[in-house]
VEXDOTI-198221 format. One record per residue: residue number from 1; chain; x, y, z of N, C-alpha, C in turn. Coordinates in steps of 0.1 Angstrom, whole numbers, plus 2048, in hexadecimal, padded with zeros to 3 digits. Each point is the difference from the previous one (the first is absolute). Layout:
% VEXDOTI-198221
firo torgu: NUM dopa: A n_u: X n_v: Y n_w: Z ca_u: X ca_v: Y ca_w: Z c_u: X c_v: Y c_w: Z .
...
//
This chain:
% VEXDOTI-198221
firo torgu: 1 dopa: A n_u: F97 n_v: BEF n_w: 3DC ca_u: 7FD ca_v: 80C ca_w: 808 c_u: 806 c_v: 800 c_w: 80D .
firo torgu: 2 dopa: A n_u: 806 n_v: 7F6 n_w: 805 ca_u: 804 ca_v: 800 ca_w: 80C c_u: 80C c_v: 80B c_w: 801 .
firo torgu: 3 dopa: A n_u: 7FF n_v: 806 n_w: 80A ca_u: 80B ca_v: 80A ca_w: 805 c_u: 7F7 c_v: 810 c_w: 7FC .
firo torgu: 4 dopa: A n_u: 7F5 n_v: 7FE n_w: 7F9 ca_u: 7FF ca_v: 810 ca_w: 7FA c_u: 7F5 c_v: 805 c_w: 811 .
firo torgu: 5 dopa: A n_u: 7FF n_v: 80B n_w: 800 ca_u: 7FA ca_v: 805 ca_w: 80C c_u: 7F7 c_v: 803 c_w: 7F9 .
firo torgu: 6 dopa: A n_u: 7F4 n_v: 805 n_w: 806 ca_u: 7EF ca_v: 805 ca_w: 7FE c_u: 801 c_v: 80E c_w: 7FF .
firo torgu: 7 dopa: A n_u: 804 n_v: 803 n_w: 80E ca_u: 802 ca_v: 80E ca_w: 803 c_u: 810 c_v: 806 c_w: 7FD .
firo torgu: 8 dopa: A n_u: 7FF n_v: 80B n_w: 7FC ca_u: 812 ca_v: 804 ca_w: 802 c_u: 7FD c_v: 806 c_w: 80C .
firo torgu: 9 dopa: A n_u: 7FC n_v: 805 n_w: 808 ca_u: 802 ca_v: 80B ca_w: 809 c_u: 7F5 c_v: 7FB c_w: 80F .
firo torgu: 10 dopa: A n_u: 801 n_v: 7F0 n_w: 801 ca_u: 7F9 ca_v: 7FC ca_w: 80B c_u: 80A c_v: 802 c_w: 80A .
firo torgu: 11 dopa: A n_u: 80A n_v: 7FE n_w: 801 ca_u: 80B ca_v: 7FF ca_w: 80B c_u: 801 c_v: 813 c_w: 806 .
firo torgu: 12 dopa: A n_u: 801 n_v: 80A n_w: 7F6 ca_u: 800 ca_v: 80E ca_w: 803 c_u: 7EF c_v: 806 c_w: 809 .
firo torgu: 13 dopa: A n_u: 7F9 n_v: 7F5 n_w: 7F9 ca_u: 7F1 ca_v: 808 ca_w: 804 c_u: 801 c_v: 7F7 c_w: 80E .
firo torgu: 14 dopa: A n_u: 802 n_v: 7F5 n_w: 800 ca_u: 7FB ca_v: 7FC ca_w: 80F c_u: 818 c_v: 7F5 c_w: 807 .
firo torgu: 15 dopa: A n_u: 803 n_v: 80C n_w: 804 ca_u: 80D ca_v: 7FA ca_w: 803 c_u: 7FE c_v: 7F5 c_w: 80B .
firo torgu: 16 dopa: A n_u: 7F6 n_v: 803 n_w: 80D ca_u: 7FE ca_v: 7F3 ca_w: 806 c_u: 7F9 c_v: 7F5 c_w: 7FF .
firo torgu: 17 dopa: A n_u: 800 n_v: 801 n_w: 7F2 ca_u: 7F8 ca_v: 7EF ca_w: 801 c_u: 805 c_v: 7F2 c_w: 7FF .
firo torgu: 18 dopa: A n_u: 801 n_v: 7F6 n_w: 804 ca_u: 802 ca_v: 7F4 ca_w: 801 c_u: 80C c_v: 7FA c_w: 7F4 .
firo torgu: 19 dopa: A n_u: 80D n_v: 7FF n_w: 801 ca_u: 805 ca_v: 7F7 ca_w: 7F2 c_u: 7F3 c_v: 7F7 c_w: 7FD .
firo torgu: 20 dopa: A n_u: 7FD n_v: 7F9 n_w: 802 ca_u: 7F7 ca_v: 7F5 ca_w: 7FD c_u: 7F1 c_v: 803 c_w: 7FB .
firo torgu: 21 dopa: A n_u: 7FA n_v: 809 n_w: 804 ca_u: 7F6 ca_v: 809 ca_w: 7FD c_u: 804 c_v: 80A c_w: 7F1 .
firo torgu: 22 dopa: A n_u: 80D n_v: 803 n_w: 800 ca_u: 801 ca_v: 80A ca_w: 7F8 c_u: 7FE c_v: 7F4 c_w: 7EE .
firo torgu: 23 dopa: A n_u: 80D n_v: 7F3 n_w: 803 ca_u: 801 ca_v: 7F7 ca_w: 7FA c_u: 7F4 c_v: 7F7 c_w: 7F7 .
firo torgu: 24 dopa: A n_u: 7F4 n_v: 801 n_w: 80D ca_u: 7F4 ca_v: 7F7 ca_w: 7FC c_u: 7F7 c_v: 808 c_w: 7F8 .
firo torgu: 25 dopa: A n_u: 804 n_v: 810 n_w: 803 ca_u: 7F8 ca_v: 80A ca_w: 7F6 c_u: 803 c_v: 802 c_w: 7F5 .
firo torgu: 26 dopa: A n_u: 80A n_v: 801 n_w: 7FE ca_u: 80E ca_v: 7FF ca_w: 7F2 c_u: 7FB c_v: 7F8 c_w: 7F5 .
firo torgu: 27 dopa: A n_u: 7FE n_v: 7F6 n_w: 80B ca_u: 7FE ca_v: 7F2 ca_w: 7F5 c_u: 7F4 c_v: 7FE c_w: 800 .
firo torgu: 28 dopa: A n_u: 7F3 n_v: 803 n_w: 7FD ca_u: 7F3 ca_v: 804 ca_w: 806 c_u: 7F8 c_v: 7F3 c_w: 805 .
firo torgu: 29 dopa: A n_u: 809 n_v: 7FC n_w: 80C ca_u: 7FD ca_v: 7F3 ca_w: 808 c_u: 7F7 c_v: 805 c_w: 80A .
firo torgu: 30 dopa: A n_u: 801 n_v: 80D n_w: 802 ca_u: 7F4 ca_v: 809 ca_w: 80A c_u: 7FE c_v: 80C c_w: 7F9 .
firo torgu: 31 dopa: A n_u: 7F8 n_v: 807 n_w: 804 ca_u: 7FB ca_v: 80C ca_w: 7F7 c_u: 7FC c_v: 80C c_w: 80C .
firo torgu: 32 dopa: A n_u: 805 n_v: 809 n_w: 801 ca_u: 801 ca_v: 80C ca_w: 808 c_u: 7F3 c_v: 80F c_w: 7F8 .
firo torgu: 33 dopa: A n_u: 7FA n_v: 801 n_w: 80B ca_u: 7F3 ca_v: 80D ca_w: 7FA c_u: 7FD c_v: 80A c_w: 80C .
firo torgu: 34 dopa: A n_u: 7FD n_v: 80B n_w: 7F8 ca_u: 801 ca_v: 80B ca_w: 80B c_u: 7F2 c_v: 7FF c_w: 808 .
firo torgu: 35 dopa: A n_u: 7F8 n_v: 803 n_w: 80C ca_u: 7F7 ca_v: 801 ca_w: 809 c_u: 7FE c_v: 80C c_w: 7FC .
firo torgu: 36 dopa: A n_u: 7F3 n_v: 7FE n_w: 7FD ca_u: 7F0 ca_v: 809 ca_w: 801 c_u: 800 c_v: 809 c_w: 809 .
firo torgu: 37 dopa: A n_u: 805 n_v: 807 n_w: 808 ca_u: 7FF ca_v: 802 ca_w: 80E c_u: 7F2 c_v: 809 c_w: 7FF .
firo torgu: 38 dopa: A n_u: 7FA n_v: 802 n_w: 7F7 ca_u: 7EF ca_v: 805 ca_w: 803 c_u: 7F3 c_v: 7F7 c_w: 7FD .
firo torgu: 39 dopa: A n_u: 808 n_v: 7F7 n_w: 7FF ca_u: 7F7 ca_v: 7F1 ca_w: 7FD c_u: 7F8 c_v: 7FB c_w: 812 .
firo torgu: 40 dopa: A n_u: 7F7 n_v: 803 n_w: 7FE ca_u: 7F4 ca_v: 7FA ca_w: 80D c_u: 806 c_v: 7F0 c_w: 803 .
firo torgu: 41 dopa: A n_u: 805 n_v: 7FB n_w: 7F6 ca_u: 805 ca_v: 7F0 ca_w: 809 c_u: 810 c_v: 807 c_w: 805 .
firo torgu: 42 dopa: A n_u: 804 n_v: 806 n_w: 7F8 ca_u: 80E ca_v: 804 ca_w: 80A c_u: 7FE c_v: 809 c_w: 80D .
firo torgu: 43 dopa: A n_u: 7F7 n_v: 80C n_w: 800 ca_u: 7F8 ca_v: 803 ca_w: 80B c_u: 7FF c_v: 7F4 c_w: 80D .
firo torgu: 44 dopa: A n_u: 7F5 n_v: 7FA n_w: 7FB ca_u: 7FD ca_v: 7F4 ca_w: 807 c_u: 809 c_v: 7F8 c_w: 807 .
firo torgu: 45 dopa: A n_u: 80C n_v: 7F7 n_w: 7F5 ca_u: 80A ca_v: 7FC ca_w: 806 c_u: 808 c_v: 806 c_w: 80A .
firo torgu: 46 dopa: A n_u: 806 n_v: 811 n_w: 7FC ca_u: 804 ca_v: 7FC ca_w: 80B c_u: 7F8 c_v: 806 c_w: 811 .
firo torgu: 47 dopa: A n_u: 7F7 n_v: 800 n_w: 7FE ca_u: 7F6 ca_v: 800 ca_w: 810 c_u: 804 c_v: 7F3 c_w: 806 .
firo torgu: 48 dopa: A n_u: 801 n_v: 7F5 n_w: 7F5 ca_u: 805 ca_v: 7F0 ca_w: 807 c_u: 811 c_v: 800 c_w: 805 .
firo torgu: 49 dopa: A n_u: 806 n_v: 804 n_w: 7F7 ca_u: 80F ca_v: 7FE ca_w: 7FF c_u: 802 c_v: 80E c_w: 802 .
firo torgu: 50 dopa: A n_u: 804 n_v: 807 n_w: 808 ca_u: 803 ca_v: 80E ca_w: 7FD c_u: 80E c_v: 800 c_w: 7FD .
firo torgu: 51 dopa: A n_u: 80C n_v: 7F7 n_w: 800 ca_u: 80A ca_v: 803 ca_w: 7FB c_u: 7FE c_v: 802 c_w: 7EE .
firo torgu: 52 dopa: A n_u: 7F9 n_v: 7FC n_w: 7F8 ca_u: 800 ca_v: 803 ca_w: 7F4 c_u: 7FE c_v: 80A c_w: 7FD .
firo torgu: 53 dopa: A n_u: 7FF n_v: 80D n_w: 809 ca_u: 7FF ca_v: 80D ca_w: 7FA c_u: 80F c_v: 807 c_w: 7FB .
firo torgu: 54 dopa: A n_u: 805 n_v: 7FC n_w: 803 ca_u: 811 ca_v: 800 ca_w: 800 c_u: 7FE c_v: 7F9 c_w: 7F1 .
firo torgu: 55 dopa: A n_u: 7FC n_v: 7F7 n_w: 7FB ca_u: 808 ca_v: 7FF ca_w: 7EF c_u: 7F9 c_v: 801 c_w: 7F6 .
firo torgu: 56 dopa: A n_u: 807 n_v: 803 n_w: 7FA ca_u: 7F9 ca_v: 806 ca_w: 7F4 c_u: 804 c_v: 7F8 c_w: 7F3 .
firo torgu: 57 dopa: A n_u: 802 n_v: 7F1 n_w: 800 ca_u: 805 ca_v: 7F1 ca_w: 7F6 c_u: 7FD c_v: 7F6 c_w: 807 .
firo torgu: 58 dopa: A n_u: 7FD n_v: 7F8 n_w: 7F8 ca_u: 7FA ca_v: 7F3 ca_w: 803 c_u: 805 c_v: 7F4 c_w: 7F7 .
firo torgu: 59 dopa: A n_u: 808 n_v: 7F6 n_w: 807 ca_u: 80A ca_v: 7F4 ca_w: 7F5 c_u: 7F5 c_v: 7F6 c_w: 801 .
firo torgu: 60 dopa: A n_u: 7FB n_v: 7F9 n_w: 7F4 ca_u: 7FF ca_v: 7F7 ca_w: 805 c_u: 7FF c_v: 7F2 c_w: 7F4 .
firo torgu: 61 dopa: A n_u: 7F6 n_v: 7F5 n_w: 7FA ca_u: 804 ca_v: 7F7 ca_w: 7F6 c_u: 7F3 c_v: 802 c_w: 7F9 .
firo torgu: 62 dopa: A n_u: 805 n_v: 806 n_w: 7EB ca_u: 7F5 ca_v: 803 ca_w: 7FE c_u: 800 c_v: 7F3 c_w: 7F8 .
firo torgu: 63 dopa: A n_u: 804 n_v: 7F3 n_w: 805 ca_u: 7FE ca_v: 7F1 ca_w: 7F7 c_u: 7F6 c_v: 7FA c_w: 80A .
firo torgu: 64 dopa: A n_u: 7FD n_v: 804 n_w: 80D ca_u: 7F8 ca_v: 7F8 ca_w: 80D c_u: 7F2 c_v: 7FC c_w: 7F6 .
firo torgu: 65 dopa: A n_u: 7FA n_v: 7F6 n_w: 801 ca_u: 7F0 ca_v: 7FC ca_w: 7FB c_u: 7FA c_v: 807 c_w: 809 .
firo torgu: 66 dopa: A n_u: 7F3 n_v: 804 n_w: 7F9 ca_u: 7F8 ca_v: 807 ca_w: 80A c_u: 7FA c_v: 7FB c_w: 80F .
firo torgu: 67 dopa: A n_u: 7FF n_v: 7EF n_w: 7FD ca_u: 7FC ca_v: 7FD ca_w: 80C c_u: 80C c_v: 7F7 c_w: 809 .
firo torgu: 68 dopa: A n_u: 807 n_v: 808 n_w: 7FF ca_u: 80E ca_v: 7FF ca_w: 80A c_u: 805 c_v: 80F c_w: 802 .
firo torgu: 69 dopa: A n_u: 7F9 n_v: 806 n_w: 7FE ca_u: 806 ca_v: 811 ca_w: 807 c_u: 7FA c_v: 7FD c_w: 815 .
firo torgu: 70 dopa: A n_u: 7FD n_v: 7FB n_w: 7FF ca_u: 7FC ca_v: 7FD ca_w: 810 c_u: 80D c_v: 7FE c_w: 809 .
firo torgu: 71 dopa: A n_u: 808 n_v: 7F9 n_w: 7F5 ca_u: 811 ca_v: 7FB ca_w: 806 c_u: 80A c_v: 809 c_w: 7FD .
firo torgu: 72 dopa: A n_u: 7F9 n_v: 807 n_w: 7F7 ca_u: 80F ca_v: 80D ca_w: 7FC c_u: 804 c_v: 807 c_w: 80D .
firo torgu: 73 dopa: A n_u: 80C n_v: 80A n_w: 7FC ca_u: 805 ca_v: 805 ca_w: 809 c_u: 805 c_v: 80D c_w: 7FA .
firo torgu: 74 dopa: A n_u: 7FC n_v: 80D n_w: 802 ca_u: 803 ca_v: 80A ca_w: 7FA c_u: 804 c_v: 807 c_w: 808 .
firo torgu: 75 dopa: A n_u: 80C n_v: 806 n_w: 7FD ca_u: 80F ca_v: 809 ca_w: 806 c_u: 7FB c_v: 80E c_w: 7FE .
firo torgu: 76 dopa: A n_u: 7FB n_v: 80C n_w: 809 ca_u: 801 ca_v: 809 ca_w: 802 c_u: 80B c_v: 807 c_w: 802 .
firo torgu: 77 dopa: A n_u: 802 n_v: 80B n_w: 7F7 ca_u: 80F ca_v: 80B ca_w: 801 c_u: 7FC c_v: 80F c_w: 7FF .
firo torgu: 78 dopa: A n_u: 809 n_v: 801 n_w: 807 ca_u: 801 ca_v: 813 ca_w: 801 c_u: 803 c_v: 806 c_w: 7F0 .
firo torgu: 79 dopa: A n_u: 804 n_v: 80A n_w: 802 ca_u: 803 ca_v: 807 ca_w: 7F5 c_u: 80B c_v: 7FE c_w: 7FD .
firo torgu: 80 dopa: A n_u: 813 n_v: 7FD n_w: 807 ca_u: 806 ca_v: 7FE ca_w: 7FE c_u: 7FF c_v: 7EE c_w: 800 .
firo torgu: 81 dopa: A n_u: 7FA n_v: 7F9 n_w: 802 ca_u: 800 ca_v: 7EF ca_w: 7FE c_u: 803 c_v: 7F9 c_w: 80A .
firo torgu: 82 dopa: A n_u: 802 n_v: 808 n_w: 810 ca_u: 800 ca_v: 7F9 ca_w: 80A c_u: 7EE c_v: 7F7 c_w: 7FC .
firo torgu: 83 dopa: A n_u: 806 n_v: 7F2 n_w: 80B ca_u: 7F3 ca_v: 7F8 ca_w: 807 c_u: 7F6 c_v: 80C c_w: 805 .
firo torgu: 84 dopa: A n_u: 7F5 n_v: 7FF n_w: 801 ca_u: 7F2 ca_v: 806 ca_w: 809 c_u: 7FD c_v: 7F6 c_w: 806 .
firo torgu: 85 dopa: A n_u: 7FE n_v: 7F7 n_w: 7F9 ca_u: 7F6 ca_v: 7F4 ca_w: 808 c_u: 7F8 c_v: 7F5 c_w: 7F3 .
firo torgu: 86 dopa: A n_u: 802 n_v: 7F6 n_w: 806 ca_u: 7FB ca_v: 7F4 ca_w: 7F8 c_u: 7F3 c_v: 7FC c_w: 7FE .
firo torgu: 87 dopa: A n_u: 7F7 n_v: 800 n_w: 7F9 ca_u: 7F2 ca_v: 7FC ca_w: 805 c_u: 7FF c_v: 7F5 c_w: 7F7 .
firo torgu: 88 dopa: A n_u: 7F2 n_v: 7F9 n_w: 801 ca_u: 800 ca_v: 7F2 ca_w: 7FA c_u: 7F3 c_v: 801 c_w: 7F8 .
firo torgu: 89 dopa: A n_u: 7FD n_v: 7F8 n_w: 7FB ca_u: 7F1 ca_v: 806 ca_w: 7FA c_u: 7F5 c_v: 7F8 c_w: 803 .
firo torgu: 90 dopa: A n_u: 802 n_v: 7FB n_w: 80E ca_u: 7F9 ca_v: 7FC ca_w: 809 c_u: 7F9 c_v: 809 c_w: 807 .
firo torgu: 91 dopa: A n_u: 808 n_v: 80E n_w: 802 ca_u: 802 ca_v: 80E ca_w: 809 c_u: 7F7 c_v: 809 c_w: 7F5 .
firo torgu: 92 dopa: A n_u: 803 n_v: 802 n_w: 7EF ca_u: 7FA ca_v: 80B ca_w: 7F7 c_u: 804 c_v: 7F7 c_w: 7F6 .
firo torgu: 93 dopa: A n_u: 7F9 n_v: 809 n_w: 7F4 ca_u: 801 ca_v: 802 ca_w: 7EF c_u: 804 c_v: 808 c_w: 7FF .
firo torgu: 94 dopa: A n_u: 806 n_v: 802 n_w: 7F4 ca_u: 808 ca_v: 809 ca_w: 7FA c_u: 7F8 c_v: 807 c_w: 7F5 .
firo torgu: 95 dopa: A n_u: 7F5 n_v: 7F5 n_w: 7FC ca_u: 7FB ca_v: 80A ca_w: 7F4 c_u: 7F6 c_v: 80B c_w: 804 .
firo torgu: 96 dopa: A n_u: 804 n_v: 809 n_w: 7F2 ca_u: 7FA ca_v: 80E ca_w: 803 c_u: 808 c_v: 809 c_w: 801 .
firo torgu: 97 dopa: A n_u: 80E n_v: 7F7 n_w: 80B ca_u: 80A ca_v: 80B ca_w: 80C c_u: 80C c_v: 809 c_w: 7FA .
firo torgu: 98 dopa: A n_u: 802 n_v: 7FB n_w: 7F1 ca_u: 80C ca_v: 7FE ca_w: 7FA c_u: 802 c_v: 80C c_w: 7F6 .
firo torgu: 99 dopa: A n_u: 80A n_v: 80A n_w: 7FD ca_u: 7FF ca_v: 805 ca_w: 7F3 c_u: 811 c_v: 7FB c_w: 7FA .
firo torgu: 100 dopa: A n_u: 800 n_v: 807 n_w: 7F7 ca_u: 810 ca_v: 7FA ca_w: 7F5 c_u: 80A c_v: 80A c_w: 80D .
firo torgu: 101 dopa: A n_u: 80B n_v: 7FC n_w: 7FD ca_u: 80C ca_v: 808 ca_w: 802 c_u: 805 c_v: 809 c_w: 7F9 .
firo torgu: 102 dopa: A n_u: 7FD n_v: 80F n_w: 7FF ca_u: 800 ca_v: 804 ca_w: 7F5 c_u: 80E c_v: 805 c_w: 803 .
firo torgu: 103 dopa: A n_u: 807 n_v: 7FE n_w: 80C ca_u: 80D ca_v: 80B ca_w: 800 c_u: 80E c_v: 7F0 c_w: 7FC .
firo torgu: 104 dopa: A n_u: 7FF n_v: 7F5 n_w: 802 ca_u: 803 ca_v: 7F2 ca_w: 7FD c_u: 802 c_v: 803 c_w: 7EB .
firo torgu: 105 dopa: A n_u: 80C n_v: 803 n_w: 7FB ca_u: 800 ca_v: 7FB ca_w: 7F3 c_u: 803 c_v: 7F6 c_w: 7FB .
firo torgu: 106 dopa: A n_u: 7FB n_v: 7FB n_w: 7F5 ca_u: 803 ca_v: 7F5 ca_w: 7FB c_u: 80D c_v: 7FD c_w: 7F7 .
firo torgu: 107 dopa: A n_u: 807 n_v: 7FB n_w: 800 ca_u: 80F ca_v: 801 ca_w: 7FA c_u: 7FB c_v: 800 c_w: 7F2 .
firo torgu: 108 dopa: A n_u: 805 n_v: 804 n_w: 7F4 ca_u: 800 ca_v: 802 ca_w: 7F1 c_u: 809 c_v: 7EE c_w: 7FB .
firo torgu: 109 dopa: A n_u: 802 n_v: 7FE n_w: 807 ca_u: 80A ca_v: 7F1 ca_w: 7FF c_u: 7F3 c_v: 7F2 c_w: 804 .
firo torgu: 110 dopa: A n_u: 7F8 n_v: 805 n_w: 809 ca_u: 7F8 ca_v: 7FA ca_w: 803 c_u: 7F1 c_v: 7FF c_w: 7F8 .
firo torgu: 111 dopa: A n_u: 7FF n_v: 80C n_w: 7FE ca_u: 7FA ca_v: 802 ca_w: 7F4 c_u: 7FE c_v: 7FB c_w: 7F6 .
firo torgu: 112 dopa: A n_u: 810 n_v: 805 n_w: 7FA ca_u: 801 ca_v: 7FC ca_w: 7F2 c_u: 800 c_v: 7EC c_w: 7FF .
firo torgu: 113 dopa: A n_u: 806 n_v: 7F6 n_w: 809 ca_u: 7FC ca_v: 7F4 ca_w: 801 c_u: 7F4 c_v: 7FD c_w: 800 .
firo torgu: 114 dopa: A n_u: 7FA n_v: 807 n_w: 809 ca_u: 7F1 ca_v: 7F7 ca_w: 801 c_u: 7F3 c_v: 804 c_w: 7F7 .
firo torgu: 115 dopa: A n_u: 807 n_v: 80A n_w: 7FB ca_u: 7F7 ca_v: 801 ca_w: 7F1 c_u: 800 c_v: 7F7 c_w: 7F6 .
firo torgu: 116 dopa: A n_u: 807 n_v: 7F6 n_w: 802 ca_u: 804 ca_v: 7F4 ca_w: 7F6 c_u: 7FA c_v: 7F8 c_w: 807 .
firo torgu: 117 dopa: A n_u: 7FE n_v: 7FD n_w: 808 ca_u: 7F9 ca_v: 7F5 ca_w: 808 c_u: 7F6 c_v: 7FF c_w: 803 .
firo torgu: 118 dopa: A n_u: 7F4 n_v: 7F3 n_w: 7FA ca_u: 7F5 ca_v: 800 ca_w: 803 c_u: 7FB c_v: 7ED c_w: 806 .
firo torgu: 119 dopa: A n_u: 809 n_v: 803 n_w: 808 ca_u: 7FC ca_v: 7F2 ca_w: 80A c_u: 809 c_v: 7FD c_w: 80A .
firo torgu: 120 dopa: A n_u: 802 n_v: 7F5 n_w: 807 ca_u: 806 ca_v: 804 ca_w: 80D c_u: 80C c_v: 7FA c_w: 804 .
firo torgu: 121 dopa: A n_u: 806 n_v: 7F9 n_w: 7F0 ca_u: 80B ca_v: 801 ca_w: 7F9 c_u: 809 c_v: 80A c_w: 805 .
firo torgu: 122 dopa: A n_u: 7FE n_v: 80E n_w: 7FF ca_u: 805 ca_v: 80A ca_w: 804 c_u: 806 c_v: 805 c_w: 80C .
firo torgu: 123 dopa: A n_u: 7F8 n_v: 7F7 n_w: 80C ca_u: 801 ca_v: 805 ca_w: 808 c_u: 80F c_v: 7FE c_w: 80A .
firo torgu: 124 dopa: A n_u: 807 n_v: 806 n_w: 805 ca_u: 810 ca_v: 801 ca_w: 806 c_u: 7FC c_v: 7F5 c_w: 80B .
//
């Protein structure tokens, strides 16, 4: 599976985002989700951080164990994939905050491999 993308159309939907960011999403070494923005913890958040009203994605590791999210680091992005701002999850949680990416498609190449795959054998 290595070389196949997740998304076809991540680079068109968000043109400023990070080579490396775009890379570690590709290969679903990080996992990218859209913000709630009528979610009472996103409300909340940003009263603390007011730069997070600016993005509307959130990168971050959906392999972290639950009790090591305290050390994570999750990448806030605009709408085109510029940085917002970094928070740690020492700062928030994310659950609750999250929905799918519904405008993000999934390549039919990526698809079609990982429908054969049921362990982590698979993974790129």
């Amino acid at each position: 599976m290595y070389g196949i993308e997740k998304y076809d159309n991540l680079k068109e939907v968000m043109p400023k985002l990070q080579e490396v960011l775009v890379a570690a999403i590709q290969s679903e070494f990080l996992e990218i989700k859209k913000i709630n923005k009528e979610c009472e913890k996103y409300i909340a958040s940003c009263d603390q951080i007011p730069e997070l009203q600016k993005a509307e994605y959130v990168i971050f590791s959906q392999h972290i164990k639950k009790n090591e999210h305290k050390n994570e680091m999750f990448v806030f992005i605009d709408g085109e994939g510029g940085i917002v701002r970094y928070v740690t999850g020492r700062e928030m949680e994310l659950y609750g905050l999250l929905n799918s990416c519904s405008n993000l498609h999934v390549s039919d190449e990526f698809i079609e491999t990982t429908s054969h795959c049921h362990s982590d054998d698979c993974r790129h």
